[in-house]
C-alpha positions as CSV (number, residue, x, y, z in Angstrom):
1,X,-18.4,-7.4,7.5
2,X,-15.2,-7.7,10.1
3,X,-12.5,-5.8,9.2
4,X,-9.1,-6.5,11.0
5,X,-5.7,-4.7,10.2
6,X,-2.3,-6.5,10.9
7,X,1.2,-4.5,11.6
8,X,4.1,-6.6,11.3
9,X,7.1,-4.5,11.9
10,X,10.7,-6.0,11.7
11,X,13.9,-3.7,11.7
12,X,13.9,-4.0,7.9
13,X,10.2,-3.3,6.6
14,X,6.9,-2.6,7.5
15,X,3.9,-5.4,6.6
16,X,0.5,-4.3,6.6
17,X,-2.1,-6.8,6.0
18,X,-5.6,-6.1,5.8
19,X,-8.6,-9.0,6.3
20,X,-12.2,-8.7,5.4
21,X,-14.3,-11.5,6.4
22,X,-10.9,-13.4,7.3
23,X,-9.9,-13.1,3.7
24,X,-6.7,-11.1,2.9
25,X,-7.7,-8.5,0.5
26,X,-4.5,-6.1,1.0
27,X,-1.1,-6.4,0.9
28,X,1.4,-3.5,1.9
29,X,5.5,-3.6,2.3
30,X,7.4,-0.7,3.2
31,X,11.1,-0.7,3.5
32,X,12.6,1.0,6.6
33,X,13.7,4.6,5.5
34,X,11.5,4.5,2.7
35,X,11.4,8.2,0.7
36,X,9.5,9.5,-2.1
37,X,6.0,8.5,-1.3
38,X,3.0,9.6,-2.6
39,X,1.6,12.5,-1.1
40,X,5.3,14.0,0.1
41,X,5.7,17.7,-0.9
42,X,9.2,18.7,-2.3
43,X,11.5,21.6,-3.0
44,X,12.9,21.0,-6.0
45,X,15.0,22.2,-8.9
46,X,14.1,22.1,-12.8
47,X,17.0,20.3,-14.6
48,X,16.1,19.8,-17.8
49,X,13.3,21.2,-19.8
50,X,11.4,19.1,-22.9
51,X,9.6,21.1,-25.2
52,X,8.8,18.2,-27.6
53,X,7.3,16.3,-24.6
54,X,5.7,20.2,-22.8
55,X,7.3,18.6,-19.4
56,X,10.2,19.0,-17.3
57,X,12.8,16.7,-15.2
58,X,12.8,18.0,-11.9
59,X,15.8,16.9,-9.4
60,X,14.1,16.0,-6.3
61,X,17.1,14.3,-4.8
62,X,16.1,10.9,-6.5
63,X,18.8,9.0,-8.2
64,X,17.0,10.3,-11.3
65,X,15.2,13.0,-12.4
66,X,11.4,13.2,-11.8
67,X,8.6,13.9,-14.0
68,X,6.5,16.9,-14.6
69,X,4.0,17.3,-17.5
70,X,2.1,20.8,-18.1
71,X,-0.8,19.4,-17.7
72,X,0.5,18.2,-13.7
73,X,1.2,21.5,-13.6
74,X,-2.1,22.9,-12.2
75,X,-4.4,26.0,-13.2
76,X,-3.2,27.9,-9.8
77,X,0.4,27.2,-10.9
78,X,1.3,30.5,-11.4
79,X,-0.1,31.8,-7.2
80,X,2.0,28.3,-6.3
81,X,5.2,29.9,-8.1
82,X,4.9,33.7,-6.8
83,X,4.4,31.7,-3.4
84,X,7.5,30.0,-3.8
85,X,9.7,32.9,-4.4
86,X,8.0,34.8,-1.9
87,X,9.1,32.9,0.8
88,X,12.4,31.9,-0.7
89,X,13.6,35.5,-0.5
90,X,14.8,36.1,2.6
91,X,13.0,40.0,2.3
92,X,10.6,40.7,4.9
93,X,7.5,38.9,6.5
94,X,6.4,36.1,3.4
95,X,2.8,36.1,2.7
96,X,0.0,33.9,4.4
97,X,-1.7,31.7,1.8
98,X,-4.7,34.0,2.4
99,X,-3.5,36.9,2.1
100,X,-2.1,36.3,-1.5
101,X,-3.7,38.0,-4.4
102,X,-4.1,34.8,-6.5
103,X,-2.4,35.5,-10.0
104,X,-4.3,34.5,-13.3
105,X,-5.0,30.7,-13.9
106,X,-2.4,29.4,-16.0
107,X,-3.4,28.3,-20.5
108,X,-4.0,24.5,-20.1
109,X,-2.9,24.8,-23.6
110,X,0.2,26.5,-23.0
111,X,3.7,24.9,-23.0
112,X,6.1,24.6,-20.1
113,X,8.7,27.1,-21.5
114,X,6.0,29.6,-20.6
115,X,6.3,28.5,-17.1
116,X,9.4,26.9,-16.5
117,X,13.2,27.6,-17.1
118,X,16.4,25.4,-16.5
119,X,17.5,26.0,-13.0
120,X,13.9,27.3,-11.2
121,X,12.9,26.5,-8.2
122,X,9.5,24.5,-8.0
123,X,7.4,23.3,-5.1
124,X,6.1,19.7,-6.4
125,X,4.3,16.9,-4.9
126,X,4.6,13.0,-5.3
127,X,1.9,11.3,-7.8
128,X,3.7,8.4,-8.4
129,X,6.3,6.4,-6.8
130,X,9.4,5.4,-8.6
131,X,8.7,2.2,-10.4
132,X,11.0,0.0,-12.1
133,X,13.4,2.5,-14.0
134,X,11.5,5.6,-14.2
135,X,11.7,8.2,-11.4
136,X,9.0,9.4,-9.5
137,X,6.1,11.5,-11.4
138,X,5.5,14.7,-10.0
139,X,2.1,17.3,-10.0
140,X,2.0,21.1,-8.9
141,X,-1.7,20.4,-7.9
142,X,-0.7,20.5,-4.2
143,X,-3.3,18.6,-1.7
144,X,-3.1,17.6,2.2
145,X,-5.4,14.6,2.8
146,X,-7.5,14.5,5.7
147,X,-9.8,11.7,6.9
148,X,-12.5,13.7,6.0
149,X,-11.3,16.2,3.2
150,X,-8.5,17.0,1.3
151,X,-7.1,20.6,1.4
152,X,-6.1,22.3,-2.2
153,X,-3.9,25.1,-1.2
154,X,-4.7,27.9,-3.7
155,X,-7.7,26.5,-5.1
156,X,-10.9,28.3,-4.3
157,X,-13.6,24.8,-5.4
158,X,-15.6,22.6,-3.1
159,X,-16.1,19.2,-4.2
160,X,-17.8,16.2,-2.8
161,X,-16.9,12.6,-3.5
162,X,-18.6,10.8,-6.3
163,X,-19.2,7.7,-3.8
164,X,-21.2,10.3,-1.7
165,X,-24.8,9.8,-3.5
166,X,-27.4,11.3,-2.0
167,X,-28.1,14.9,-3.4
168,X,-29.1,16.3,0.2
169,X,-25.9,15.1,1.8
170,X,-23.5,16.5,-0.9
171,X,-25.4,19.9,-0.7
172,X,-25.4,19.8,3.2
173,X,-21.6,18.8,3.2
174,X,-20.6,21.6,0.0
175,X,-22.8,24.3,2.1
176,X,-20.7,23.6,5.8
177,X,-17.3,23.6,4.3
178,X,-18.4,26.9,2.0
179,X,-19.2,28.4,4.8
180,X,-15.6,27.8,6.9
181,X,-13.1,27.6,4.8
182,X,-10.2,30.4,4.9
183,X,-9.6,32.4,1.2
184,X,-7.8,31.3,-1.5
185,X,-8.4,27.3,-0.3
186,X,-10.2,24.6,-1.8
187,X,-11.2,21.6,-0.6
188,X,-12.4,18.1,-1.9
189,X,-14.7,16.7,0.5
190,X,-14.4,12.7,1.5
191,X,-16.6,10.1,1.4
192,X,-15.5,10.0,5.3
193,X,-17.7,13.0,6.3
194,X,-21.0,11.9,5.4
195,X,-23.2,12.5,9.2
196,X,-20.7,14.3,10.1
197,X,-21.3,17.8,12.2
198,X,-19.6,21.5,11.0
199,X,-17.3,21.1,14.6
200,X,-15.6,17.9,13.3
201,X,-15.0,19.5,9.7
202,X,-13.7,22.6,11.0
203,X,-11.3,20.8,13.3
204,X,-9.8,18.9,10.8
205,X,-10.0,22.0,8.5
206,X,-8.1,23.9,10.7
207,X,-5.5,20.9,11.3
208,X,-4.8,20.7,8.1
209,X,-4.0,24.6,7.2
210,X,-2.5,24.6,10.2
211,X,0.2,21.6,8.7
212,X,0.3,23.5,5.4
213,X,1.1,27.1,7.0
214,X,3.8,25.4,8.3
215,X,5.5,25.1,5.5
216,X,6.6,28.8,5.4
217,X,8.9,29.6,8.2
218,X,10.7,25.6,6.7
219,X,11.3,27.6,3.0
220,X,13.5,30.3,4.0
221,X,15.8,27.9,5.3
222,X,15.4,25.5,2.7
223,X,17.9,24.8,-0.6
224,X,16.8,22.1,-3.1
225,X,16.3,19.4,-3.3
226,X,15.0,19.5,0.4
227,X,11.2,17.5,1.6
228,X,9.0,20.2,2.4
229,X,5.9,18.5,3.9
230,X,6.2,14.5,4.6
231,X,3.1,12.1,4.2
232,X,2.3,10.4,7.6
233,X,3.5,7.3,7.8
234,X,2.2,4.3,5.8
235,X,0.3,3.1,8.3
236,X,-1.4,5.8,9.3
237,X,-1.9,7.0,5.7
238,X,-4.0,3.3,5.6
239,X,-5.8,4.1,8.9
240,X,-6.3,7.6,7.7
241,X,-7.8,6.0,4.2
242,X,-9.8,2.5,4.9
243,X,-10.6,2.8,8.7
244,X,-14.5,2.7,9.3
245,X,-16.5,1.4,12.3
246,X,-16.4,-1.9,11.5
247,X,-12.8,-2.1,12.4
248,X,-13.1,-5.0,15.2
249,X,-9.2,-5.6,15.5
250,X,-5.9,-3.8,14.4
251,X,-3.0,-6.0,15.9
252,X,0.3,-4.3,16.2
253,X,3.4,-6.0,17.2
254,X,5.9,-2.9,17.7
255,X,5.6,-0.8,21.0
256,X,6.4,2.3,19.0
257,X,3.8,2.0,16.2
258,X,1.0,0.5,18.5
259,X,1.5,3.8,20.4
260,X,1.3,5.8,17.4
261,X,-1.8,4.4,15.7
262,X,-3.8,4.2,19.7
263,X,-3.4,8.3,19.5
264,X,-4.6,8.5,15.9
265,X,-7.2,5.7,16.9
266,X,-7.9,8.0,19.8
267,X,-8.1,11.1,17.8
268,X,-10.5,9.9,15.2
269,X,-12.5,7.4,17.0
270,X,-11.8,7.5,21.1
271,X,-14.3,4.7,21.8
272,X,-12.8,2.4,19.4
273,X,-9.3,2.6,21.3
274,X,-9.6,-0.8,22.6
275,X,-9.9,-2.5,19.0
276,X,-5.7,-1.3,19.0
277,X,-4.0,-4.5,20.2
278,X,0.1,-4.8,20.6
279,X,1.0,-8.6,20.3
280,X,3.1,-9.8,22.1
281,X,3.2,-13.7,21.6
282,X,6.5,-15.7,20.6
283,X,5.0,-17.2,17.5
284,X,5.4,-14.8,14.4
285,X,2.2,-12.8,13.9
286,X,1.4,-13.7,10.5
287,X,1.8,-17.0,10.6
288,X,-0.5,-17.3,14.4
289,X,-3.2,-15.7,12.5
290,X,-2.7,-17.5,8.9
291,X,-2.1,-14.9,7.0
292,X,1.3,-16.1,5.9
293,X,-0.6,-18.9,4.6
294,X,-3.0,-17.1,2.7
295,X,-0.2,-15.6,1.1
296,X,1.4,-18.2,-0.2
297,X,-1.8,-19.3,-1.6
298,X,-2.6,-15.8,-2.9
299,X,0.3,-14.4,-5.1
300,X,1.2,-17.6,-7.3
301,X,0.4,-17.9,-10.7
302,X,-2.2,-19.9,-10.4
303,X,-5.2,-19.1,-8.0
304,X,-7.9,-21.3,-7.4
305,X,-10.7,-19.8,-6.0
306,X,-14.2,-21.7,-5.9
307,X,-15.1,-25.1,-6.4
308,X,-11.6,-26.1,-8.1
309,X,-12.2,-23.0,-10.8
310,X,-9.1,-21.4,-10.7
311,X,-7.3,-18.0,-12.4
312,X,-3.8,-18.1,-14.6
313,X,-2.3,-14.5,-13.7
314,X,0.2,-13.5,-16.4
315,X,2.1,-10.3,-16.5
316,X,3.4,-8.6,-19.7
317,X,5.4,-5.5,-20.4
318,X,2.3,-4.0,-21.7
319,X,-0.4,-5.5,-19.8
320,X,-1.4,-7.7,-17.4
321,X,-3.4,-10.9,-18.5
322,X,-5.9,-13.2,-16.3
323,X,-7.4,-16.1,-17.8
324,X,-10.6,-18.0,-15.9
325,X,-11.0,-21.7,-15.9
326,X,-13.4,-24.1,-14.7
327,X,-11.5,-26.3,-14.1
328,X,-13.1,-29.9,-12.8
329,X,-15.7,-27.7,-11.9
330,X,-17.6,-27.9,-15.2
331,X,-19.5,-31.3,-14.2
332,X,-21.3,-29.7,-11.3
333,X,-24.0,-27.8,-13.8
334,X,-26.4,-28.7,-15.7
335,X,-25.5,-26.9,-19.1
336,X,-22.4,-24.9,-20.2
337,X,-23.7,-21.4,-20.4
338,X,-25.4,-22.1,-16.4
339,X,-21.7,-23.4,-15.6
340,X,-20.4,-20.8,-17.4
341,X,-22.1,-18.1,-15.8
342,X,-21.4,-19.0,-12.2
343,X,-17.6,-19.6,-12.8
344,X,-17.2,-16.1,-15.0
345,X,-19.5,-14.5,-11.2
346,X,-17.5,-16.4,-9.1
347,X,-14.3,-14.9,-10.8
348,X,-15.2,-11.6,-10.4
349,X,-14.5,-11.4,-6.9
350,X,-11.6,-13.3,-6.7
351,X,-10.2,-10.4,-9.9
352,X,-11.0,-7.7,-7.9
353,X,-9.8,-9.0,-4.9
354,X,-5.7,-9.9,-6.3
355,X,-6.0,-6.4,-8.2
356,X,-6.2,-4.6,-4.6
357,X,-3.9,-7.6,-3.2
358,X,-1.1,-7.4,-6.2
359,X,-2.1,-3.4,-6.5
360,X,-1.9,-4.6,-10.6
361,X,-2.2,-1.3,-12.5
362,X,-2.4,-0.4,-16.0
363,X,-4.7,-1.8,-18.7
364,X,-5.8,-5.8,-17.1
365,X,-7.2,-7.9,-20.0
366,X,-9.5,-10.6,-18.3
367,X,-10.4,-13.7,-20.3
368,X,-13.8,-14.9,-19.1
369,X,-15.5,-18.2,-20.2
370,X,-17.1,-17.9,-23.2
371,X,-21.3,-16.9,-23.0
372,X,-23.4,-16.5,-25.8
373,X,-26.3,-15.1,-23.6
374,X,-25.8,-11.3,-23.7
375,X,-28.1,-11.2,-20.4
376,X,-25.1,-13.5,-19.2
377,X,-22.5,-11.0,-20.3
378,X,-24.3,-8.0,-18.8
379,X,-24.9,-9.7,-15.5
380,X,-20.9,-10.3,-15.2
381,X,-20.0,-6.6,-15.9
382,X,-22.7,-5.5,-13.9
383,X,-21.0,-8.1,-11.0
384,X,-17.6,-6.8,-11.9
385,X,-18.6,-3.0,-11.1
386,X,-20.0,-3.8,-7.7
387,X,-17.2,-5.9,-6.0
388,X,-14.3,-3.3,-7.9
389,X,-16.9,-0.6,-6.0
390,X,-14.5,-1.5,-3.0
391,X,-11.7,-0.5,-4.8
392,X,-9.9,2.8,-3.7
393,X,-7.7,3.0,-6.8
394,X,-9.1,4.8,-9.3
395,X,-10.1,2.6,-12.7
396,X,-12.6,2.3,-15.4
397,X,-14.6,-1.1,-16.6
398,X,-15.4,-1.5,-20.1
399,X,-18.0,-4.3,-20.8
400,X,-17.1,-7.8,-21.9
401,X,-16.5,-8.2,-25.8
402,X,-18.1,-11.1,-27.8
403,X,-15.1,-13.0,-27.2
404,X,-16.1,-12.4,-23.6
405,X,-12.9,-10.3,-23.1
406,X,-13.0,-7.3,-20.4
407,X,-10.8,-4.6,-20.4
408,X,-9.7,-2.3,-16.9
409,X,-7.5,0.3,-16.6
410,X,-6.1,0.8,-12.6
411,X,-4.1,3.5,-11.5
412,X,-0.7,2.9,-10.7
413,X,0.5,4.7,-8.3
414,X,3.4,2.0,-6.7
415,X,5.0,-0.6,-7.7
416,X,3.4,-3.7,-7.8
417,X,3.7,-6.1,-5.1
418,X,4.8,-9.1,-6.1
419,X,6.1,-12.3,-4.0
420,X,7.6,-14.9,-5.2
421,X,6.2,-17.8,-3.7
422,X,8.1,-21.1,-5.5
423,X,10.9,-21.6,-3.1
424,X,14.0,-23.1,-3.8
425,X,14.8,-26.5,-2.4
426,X,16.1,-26.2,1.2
427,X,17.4,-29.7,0.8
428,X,18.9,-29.6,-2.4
429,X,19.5,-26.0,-2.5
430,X,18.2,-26.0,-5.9
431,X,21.2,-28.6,-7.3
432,X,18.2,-31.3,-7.6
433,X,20.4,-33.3,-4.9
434,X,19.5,-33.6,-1.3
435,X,22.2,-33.6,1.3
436,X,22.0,-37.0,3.4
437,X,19.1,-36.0,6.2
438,X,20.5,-38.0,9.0
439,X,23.3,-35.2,8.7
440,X,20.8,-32.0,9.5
441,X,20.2,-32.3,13.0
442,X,24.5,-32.6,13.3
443,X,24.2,-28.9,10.7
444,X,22.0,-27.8,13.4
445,X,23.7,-28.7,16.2
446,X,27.3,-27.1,14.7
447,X,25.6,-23.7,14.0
448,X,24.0,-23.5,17.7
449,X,28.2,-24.3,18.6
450,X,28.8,-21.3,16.4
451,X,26.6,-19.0,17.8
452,X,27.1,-19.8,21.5
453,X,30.8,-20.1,21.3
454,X,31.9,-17.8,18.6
455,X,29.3,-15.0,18.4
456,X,28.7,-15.3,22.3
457,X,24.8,-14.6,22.2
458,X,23.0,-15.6,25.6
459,X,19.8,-16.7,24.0
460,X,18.6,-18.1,20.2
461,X,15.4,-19.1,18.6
462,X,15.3,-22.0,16.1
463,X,12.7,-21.9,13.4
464,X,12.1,-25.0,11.8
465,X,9.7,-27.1,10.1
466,X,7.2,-29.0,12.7
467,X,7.9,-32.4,11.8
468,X,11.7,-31.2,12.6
469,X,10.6,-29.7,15.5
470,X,8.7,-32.4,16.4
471,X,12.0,-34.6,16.6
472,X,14.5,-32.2,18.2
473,X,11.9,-32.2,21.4
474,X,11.1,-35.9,21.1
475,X,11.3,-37.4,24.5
476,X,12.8,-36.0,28.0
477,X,16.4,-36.5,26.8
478,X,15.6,-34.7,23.9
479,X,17.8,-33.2,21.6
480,X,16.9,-29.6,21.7
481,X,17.4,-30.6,26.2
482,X,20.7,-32.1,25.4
483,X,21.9,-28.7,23.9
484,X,20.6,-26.2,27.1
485,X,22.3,-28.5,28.5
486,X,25.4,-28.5,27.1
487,X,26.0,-24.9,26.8
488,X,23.6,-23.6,29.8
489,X,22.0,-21.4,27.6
490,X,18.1,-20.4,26.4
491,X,17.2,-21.9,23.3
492,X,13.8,-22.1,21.9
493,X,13.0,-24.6,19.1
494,X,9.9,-23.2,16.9
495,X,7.7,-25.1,14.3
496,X,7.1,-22.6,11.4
497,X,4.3,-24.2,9.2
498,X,5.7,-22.3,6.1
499,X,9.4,-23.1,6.7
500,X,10.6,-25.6,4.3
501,X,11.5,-29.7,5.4
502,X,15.4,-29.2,5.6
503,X,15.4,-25.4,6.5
504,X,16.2,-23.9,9.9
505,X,16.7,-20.3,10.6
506,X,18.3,-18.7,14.0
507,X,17.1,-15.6,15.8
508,X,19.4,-14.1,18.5
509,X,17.8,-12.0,21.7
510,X,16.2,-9.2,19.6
511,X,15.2,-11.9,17.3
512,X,17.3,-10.4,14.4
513,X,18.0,-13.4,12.0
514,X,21.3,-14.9,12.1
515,X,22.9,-15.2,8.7
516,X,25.3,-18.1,8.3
């Protein structure tokens, strides 16, 4: 399997697109200045306590309060909180992490007015992102992910991975890290670090108490709420997360970040340096490489996926619904239970892939085609567990009812991507008239008179539909000549396949869009 990671940076988000096989499987937007990410360790300041719920409302500097339940609270939440005040007294030399005398585990049957009070000050850590109206959710569990372990300050257990099978591997990995890892640590050991020698884990161990010792000399100065230790960025989080050998292309088309993913390339894997590639081209990069297209195709309601079955995706306040149809597929077996059973297989992959696409979490309801076979049902599920096996997210697979209903629950830890891809009429601008289209070109032609005369830019790119492209260049006295002409100035005319027939957008020098 090829695996190729796209890195579309513009000066108001971050895309990330990842392609298995050519087959867009992952979907990521970041806005610019993006805070409150998962995995960013805060200062904070209890504002409310809830006994009735046994949580808190922490003011982390979001617009609302975040979440914290006891049971976030972690067992070494009591070391976390002497820690805290430690260094937040400005008396003396604070305490190493090491050098603490851990304090008694804390009841995991208690309640937070045991350990909490109106106006504390609490070191917290990002589970989930604000979605919709709730704030962020909040744990006291503190971890550092590496690319081959994470690091539990204040924990004192060595875990492996699940996904790490073989007994002689796990006991090899548990034994190395046992053996190196400072006091009063823990560590959960990634699926990452199977083959790999006691050098590489103890560099990356040491990195990574290295980043967290950090954190001290930051709290004396600090007053909530105030970001103690930030998550890399999302793109190296990803890199740090999904990369693997197999990795034959990341295309980057930013200067900065295809600098800053070559080092981390280079740190991680030096010979696969040369798979970081900055692009450089004129045409947009997701639509050179089709994955603009894909996406279109992708996040509609309606997916179609083999053979002309197809998938209705419908999303509740509850739950979210997905309903599998043969569509004019069912002629092409020779029984309904045979066609049934290859559409309901089929489907499976196509699920898992728009649950990692869509990152849908919650409880997903999926409405197979009905089999009376049990074997039949059995051999679905079993399919369903090995594609979702690719899955990072955490989540749970219940078999197929009678009614051959399955049930997953999906860890939500964002919000849930979702494009809109019906586009409102560029001709009609959704009035369900169309301007006369003799008239566009003369549009056209008065914006580039704007922009050249008005706003005084030196150069513009016009993105348009090809079969408008198509006619602006027709011919040596073509249009698109007869304005260069005119006003002795660059301008590029650009077929977009996804632009719409009567749409054209304008990009000045540092192709920032032009907004009329």
């Amino acid at each position: 399997m090829s695996n190729e990671l796209f890195i579309d940076v513009s000066p108001s988000e971050i895309v990330i697109a990842l392609v298995e096989d050519k087959r867009l499987v992952e979907l990521t937007r970041e806005k610019s200045g993006t805070k409150f990410t998962v995995g960013d360790i805060y200062l904070g300041k209890v504002k409310k306590i809830m006994p009735g719920l046994n949580a808190a409302f922490v003011d982390v500097g979001y617009e609302k309060d975040a979440f914290l339940h006891y049971l976030d609270m972690g067992p070494q939440f009591a070391t976390l909180n002497k820690f805290v005040q430690n260094a937040l007294s400005r008396k003396g030399k604070s305490l190493t992490t090491a050098k603490m005398h851990p304090e008694p585990d804390i009841d995991k049957n208690g309640k937070v007015t045991q350990q909490l009070r109106s106006g504390q000050n609490i070191m917290v850590q990002i589970a989930k992102e604000p979605i919709s109206t709730k704030g962020p959710r909040l744990t006291s569990e503190l971890s550092i992910a590496g690319r081959y372990m994470v690091l539990v300050p204040f924990g004192d257990k060595v875990s492996v991975s699940q996904k790490i099978t073989t007994v002689e591997e796990r006991n090899r990995l548990k034994r190395l890290v046992q053996s190196i890892k400072p006091r009063n640590y823990g560590v959960i050991i990634r699926t990452a670090s199977q083959g790999k020698m006691v050098a590489d884990l103890d560099q990356e161990l040491k990195r990574l108490v290295k980043k967290w010792e950090s954190v001290l000399p930051k709290l004396k100065k600090m007053r909530p709420p105030s970001v103690v230790l930030g998550e890399l960025s999302r793109t190296t989080a990803l890199l740090r997360d999904i990369y693997n050998p197999d990795f034959s292309n990341i295309y980057i088309n930013d200067l900065a970040v295809y600098e800053e993913v070559s080092e981390y390339i280079e740190n991680i894997a030096p010979e696969k340096k040369k798979t970081v590639k900055l692009y450089d081209k004129k045409a947009p990069m997701f639509d050179a490489f089709g994955i603009d297209k894909q996406v279109k195709a992708l996040f509609g309601k309606t997916v179609t996926f083999k053979s002309g079955a197809y998938i209705i995706i419908e999303h509740t306040e509850a739950f979210h619904v997905i309903d599998v149809n043969s569509g004019n597929r069912a002629k092409a077996a020779n029984n309904q239970e045979t066609n049934a059973l290859e559409v309901n297989l089929a489907a499976c992959e196509e699920v898992a892939r728009q649950l990692r696409l869509r990152d849908m979490g919650g409880i997903i309801v999926i409405d197979f085609i009905d089999m009376h076979d049990t074997e039949n049902r059995q051999k679905v599920y079993q399919r369903m567990k090995e594609v979702m096996d690719a899955d990072r997210t955490k989540h749970h697979i219940l078999p197929l009812s009678k009614f051959c209903l399955m049930q997953i629950t999906r860890q939500r830890v964002r919000p849930e991507q979702n494009i809109d891809t019906a586009e409102v009429c560029p001709a009609c601008k959704g009035t369900g008239k169309v301007t006369p289209t003799i008239l566009f070109a003369d549009e056209i032609a008065s914006k580039v008179d704007y922009i050249f005369s008005d706003l005084d830019h030196k150069k513009i790119e016009i993105q348009v539909h090809p079969y408008v492209e198509a006619y602006l260049k027709k011919g040596f006295f073509s249009i698109a000549r007869k304005w260069r002409w005119k006003y002795m100035k660059k301008i590029d005319v650009v077929g977009i396949d996804n632009a719409g027939l009567l749409e054209a957008r304008f990009f000045n020098e540092a192709m920032e869009e032009i907004i009329f």
